[in-house]
NUMI-881191 format. One line per field, with one value per residue: residue in one letter; chain; x, y, z of N, C-alpha, C, CB in turn. Coordinates in steps of 0.001 Angstrom, whole numbers. Glycine has a CB too. Example, Ala and Ser with C-alpha at 12.3 -4.5 7.8 and 13.67 -1.06 7.14 Angstrom:
resn c(A, S) .
chain c(A, A) .
nX c(13190, 12850) .
nY c(-5690, -2250) .
nZ c(7800, 7080) .
caX c(12300, 13670) .
caY c(-4500, -1060) .
caZ c(7800, 7140) .
cX c(13200, 12900) .
cY c(-3300, 30) .
cZ c(7800, 7870) .
cbX c(11308, 14084) .
cbY c(-4473, -598) .
cbZ c(9046, 5725) .
! end
This chain:
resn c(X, X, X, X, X, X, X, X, X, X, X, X, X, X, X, X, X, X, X, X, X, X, X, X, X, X, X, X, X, X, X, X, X, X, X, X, X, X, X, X, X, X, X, X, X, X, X, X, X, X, X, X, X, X, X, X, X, X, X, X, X, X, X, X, X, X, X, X, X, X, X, X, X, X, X, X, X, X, X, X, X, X, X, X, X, X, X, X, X, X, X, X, X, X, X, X, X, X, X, X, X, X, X, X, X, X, X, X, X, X, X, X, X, X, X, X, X, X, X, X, X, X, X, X, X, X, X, X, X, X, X, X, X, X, X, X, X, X, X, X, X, X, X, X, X, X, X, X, X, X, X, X, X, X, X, X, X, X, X, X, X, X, X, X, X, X, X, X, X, X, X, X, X, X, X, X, X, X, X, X) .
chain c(A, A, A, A, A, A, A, A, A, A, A, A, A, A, A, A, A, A, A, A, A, A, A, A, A, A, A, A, A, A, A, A, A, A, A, A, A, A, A, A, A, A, A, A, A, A, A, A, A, A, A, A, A, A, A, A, A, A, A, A, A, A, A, A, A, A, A, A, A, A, A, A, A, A, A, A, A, A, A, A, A, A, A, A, A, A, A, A, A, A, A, A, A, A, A, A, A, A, A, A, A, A, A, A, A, A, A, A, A, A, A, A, A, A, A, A, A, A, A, A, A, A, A, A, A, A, A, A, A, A, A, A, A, A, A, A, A, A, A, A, A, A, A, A, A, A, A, A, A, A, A, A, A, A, A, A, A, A, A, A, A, A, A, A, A, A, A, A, A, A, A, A, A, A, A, A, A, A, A, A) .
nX c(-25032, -25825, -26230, -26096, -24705, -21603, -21534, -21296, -18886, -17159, -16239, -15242, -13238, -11792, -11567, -9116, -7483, -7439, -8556, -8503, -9026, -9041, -10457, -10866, -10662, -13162, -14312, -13345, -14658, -17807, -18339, -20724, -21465, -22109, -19980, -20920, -23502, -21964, -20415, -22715, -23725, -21220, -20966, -23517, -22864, -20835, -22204, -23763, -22474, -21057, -18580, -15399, -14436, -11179, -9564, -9617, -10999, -9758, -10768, -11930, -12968, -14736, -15591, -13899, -12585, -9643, -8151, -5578, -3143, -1589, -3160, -2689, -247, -1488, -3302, -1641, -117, -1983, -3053, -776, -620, 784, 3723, 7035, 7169, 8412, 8220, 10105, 12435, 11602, 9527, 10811, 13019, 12144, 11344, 13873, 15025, 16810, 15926, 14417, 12056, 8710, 6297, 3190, 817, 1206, 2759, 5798, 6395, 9085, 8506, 8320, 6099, 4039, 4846, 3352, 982, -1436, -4577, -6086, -8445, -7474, -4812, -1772, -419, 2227, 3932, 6898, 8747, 10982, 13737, 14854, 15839, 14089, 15605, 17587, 16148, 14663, 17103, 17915, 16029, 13900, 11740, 9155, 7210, 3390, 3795, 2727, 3699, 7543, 10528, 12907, 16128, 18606, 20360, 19584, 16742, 18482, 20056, 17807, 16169, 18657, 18829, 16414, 16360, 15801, 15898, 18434, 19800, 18169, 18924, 19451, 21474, 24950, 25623, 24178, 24210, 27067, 26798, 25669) .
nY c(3936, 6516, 6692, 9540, 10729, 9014, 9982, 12510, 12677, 11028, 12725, 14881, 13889, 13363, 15867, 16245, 14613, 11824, 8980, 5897, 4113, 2186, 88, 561, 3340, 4530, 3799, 5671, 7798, 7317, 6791, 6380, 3550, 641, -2419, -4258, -3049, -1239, -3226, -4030, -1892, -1189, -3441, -2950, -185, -997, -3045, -1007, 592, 2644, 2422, 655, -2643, -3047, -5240, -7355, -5339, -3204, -379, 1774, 4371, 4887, 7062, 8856, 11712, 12504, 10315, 8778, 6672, 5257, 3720, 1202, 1437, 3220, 1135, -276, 960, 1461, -882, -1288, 319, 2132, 671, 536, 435, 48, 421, -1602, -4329, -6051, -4258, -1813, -2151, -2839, -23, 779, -70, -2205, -4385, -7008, -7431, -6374, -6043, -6073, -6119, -5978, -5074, -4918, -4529, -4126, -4603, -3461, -4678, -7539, -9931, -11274, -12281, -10396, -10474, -7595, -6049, -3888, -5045, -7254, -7300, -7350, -8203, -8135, -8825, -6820, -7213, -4689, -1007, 1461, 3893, 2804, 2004, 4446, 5964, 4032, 4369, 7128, 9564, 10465, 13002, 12919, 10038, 7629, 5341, 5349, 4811, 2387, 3227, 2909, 1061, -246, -1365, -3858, -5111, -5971, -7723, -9731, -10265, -11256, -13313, -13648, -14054, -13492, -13810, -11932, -9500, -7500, -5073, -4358, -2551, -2807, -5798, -5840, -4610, -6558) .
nZ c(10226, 8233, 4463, 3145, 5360, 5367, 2532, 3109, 4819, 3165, 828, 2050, 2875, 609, -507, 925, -158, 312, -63, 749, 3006, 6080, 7774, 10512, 10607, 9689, 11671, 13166, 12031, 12305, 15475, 17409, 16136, 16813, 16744, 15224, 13871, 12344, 10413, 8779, 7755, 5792, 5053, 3243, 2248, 472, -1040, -2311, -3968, -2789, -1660, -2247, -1323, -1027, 10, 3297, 5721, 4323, 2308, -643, -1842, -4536, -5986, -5689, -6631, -6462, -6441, -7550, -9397, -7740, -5597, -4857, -3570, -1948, -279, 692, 2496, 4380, 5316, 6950, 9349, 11537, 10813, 9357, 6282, 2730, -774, -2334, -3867, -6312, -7764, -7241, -7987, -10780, -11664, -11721, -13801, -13362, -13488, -16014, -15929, -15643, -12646, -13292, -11853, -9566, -6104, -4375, -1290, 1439, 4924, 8322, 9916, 9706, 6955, 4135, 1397, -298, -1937, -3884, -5386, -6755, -7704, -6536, -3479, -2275, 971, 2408, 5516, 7182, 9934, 10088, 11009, 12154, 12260, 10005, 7949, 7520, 6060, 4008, 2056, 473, 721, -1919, -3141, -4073, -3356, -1506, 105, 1221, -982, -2058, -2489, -4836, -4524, -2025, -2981, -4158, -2318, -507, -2103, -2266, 299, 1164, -455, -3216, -6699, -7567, -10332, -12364, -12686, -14929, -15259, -15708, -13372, -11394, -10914, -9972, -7456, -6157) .
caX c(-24445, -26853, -25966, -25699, -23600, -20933, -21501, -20334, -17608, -16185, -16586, -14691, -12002, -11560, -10661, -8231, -6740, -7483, -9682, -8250, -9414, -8864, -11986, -10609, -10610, -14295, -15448, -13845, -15768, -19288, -18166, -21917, -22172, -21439, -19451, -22142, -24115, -20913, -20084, -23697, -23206, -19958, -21542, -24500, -22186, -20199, -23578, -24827, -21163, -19854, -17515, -14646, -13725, -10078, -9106, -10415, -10887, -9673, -11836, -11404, -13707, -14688, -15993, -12665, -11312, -8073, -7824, -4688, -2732, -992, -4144, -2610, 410, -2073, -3569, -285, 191, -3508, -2819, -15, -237, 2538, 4730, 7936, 6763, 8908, 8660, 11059, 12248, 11163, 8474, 11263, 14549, 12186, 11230, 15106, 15592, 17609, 15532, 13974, 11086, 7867, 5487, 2249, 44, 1917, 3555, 6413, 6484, 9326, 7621, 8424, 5167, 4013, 4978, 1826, 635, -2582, -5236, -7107, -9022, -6371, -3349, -1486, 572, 3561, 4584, 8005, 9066, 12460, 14087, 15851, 15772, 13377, 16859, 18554, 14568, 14536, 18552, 17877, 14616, 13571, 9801, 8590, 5565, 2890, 3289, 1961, 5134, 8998, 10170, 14264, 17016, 18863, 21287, 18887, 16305, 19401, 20405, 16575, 16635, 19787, 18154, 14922, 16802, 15285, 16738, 19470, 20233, 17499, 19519, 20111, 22378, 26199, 26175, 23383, 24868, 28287, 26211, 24871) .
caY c(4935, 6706, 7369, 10808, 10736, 8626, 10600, 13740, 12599, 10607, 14075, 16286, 13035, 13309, 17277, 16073, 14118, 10425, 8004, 4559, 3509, 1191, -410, 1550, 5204, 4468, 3219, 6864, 8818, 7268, 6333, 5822, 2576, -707, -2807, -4383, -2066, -988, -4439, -4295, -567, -916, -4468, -2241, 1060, -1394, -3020, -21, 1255, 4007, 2094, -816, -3279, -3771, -6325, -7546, -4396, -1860, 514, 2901, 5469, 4286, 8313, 10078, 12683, 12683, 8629, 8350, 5847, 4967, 3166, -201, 1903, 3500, 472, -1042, 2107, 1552, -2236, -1475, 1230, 2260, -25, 1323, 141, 733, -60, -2444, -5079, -6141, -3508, -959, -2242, -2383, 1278, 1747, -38, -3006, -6060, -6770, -7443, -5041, -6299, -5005, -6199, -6537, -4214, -5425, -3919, -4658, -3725, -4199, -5622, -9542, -10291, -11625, -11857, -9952, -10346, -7156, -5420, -2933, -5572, -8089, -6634, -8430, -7545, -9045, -8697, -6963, -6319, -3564, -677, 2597, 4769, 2153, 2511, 5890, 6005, 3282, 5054, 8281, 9935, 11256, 13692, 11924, 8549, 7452, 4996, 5425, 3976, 2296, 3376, 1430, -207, -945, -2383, -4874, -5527, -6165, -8523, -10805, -10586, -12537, -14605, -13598, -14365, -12297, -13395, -11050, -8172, -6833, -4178, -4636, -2275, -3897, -6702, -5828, -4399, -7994) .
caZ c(9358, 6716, 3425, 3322, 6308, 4514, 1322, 2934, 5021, 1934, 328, 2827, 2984, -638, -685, 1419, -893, 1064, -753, 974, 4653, 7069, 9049, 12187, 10483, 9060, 12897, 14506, 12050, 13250, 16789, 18002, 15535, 17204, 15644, 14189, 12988, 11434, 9634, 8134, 7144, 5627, 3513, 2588, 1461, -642, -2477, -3290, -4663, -2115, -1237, -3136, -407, -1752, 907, 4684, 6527, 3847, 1534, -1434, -2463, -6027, -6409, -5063, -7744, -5253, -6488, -8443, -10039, -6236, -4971, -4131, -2278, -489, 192, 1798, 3616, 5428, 5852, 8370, 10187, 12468, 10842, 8533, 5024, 1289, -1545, -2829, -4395, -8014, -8649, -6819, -9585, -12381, -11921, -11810, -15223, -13203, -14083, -17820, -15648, -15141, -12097, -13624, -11109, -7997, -5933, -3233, 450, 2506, 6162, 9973, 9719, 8925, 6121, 3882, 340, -132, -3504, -4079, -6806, -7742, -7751, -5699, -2547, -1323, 1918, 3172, 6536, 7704, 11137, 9828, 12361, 11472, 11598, 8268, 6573, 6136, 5723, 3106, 1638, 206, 357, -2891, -3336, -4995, -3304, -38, 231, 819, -1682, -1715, -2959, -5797, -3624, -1129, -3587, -4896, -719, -257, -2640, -2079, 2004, 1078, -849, -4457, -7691, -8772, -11958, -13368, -12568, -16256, -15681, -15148, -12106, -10527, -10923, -9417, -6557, -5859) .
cX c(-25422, -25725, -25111, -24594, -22336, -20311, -20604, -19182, -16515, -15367, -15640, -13350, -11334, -10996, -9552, -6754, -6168, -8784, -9435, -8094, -9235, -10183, -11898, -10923, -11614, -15229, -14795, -14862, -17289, -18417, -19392, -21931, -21439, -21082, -20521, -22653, -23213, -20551, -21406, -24028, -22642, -20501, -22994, -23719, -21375, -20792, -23959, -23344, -20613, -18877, -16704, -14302, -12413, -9802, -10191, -10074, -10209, -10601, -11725, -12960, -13630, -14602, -14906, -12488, -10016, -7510, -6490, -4193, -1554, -1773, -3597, -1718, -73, -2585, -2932, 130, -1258, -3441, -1680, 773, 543, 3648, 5409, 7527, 7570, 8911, 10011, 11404, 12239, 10608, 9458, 12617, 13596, 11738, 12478, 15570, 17101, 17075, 14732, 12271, 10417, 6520, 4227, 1327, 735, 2713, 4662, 7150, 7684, 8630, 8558, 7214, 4822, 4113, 3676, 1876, -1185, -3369, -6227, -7648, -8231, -4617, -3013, -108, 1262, 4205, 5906, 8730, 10636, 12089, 14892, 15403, 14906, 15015, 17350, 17205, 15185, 15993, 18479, 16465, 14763, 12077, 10038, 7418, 4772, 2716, 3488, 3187, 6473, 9073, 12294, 14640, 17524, 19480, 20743, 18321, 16850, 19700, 18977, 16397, 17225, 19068, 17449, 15200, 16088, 16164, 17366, 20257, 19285, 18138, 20365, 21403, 23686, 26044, 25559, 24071, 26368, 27776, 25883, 26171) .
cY c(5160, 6660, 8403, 11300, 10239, 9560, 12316, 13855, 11769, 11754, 15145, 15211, 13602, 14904, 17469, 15419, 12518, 9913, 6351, 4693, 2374, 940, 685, 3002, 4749, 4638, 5235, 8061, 8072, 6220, 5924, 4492, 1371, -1281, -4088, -4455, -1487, -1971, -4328, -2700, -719, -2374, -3755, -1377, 37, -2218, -1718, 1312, 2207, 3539, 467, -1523, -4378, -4739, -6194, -6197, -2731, -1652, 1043, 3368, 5931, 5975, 9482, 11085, 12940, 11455, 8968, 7482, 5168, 4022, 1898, 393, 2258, 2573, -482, -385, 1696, 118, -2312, -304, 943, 1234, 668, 245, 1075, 169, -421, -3409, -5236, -4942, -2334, -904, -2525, -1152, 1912, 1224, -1669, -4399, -5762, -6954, -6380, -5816, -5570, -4756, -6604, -5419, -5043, -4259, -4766, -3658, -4735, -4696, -7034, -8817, -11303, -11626, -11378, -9587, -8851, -6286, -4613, -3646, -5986, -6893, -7439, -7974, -8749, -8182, -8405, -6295, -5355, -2245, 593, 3147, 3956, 2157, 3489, 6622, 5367, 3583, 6392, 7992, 10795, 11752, 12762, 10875, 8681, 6407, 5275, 4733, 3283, 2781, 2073, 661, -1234, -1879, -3839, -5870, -6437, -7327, -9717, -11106, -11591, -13235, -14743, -13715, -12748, -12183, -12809, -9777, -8048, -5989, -3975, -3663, -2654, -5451, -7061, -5380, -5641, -8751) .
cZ c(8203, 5753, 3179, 4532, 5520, 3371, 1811, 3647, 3728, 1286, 666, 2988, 1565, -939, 37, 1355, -231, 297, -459, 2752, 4893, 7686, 9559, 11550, 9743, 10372, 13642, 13642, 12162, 14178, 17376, 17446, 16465, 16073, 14716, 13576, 11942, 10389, 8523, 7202, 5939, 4498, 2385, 1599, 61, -1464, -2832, -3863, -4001, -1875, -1850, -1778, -1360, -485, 2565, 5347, 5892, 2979, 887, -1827, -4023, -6931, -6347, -6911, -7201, -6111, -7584, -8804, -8683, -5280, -4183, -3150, -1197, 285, 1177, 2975, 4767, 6069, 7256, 8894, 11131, 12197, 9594, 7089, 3920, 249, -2564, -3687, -5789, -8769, -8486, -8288, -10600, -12384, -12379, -12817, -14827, -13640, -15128, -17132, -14647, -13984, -12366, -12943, -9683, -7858, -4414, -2318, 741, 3908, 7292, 10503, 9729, 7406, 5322, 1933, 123, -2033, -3708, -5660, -8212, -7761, -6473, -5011, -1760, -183, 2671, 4302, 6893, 9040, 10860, 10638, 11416, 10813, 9749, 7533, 6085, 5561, 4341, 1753, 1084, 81, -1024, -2646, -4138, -4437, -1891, 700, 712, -177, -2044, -2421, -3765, -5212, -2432, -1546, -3351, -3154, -337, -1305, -2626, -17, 2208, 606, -2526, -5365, -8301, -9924, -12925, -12903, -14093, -16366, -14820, -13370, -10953, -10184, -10211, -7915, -5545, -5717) .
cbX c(-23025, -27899, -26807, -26915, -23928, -21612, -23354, -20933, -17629, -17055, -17872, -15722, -12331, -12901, -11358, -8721, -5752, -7656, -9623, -6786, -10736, -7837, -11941, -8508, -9201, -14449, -14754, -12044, -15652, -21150, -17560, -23226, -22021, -22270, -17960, -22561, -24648, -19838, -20017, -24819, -22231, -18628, -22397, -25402, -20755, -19172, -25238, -26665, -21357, -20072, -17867, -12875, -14972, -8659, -7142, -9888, -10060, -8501, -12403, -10222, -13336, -16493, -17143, -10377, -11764, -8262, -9446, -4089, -2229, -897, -5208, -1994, 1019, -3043, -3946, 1210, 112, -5318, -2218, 1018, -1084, 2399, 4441, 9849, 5223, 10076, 8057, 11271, 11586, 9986, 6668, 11533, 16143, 11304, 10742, 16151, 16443, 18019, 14617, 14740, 11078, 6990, 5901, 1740, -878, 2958, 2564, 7412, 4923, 10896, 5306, 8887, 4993, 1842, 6081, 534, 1181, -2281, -6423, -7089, -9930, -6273, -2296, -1150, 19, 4941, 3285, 9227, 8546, 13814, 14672, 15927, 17385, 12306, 18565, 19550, 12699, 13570, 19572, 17869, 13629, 14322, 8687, 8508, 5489, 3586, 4126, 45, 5342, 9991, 8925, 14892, 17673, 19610, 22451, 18140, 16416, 21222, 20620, 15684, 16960, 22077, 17190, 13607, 16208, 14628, 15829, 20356, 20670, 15790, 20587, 19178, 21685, 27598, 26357, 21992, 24809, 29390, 25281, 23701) .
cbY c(4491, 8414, 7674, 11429, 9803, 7764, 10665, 14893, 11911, 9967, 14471, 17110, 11180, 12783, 18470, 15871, 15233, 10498, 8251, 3967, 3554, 1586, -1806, 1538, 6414, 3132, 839, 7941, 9744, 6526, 7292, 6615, 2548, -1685, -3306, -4287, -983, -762, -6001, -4898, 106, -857, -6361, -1440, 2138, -1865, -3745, 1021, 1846, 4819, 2207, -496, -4143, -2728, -6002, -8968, -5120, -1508, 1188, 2451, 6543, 3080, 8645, 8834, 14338, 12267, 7315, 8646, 6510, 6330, 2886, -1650, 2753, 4331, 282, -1169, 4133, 1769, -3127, -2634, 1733, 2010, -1539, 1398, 323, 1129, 208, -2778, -5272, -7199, -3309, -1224, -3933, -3207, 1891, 1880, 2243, -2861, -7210, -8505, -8480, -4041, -6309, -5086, -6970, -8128, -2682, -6506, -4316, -4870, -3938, -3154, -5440, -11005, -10643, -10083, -12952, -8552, -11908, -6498, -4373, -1009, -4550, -9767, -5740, -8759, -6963, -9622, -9649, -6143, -6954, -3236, -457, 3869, 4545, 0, 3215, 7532, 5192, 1980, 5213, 8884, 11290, 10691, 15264, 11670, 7210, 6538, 4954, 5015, 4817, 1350, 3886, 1439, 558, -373, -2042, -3851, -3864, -4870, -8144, -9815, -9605, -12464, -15859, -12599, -15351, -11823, -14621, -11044, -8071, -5953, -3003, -3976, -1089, -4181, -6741, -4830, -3781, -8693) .
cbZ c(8844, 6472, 3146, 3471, 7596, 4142, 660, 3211, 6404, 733, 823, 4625, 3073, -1416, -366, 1922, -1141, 2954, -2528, -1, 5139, 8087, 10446, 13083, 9735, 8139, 14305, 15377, 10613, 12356, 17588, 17719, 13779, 17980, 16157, 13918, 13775, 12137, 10705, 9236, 7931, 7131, 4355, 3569, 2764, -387, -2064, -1857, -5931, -757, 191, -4360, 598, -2344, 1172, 5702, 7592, 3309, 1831, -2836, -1724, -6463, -5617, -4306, -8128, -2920, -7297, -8428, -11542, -5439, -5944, -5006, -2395, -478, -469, 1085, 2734, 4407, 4508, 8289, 10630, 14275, 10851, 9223, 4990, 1197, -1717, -2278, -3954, -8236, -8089, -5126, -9640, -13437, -10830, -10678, -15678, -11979, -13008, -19501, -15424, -16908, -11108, -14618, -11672, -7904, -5718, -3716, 1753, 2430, 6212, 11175, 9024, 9197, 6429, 4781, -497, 1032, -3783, -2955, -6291, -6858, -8218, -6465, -1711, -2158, 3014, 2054, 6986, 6734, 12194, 8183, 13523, 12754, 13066, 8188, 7139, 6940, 6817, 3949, 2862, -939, 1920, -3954, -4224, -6026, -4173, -196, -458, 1718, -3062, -1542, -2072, -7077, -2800, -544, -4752, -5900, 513, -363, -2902, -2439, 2599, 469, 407, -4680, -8829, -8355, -12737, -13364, -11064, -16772, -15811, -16475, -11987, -11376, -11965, -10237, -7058, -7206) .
! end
């Protein structure tokens, strides 16, 4: 993989409003490279700064103007493809004003995925594992514009929650609390 190759598919990714890859969607745009040649690529592009390696096998595009303030979501979203991923949980009830606590660096996934904790550049990603069926996700979910995520509902959050077995006496607010 040159350079300039890279540089202008990053380029034509980025008006597309994608600045976070997976290994796999790096290897189909140069398909000639063995994997390899690709590994030694892909450690080159990210010494010489085209590319952040936020975790094993994902990527962000340090240069995007697309990049927003969503980066680690996207990054959870690229970690497990084809699997139902939402945010939940802690980082999900303190957006909704239910716990006194703000996860500043951490975001929590439940996924039909593994379940995992993952360290990268732009913040820690918690992924916890449900069998909950696609249909009760996106029943239990809403998509917003803006984020690469679902992301739960309040009741779900609080359900999601008491499931994994997390502490619910930080639930601040009486109806949360009666919820639980």
């Amino acid at each position: 993989m040159k350079k300039i190759d890279l540089i202008r598919s990053l380029a034509a990714l980025d008006r597309r409003g994608v600045y976070v890859f997976a290994k796999r969607d790096l290897e189909k745009l140069f398909p000639r490279e063995s994997r390899k040649a690709m590994e030694k690529s892909l450690d080159r592009m990210v010494a010489d700064g085209l590319l952040v390696r936020a975790a094993r096998g994902i990527y962000v595009n340090p240069a995007a103007s697309s990049k927003d303030g969503r980066v680690i979501e996207s990054g959870a979203k690229a970690w497990r493809p084809g699997c139902f991923s939402y945010v939940s949980l802690e980082a999900r009830l303190s957006e909704y004003g239910a716990i006194s606590q703000i996860p500043i660096d951490r975001i929590t996934v439940m996924t039909t995925g593994r379940g995992g904790v993952h360290r990268t550049p732009y913040g820690i990603i918690e992924f916890k594992h449900t069998k909950r069926r696609p249909a009760d996700i996106i029943e239990r979910t809403m998509a917003v514009d803006g984020r690469p995520l679902r992301i739960a509902k309040r009741e779900a959050a609080i359900q999601d929650l008491k499931r994994v077995g997390r502490n619910v006496d930080m639930l601040v607010d009486s109806e949360a609390e009666a919820d639980a």
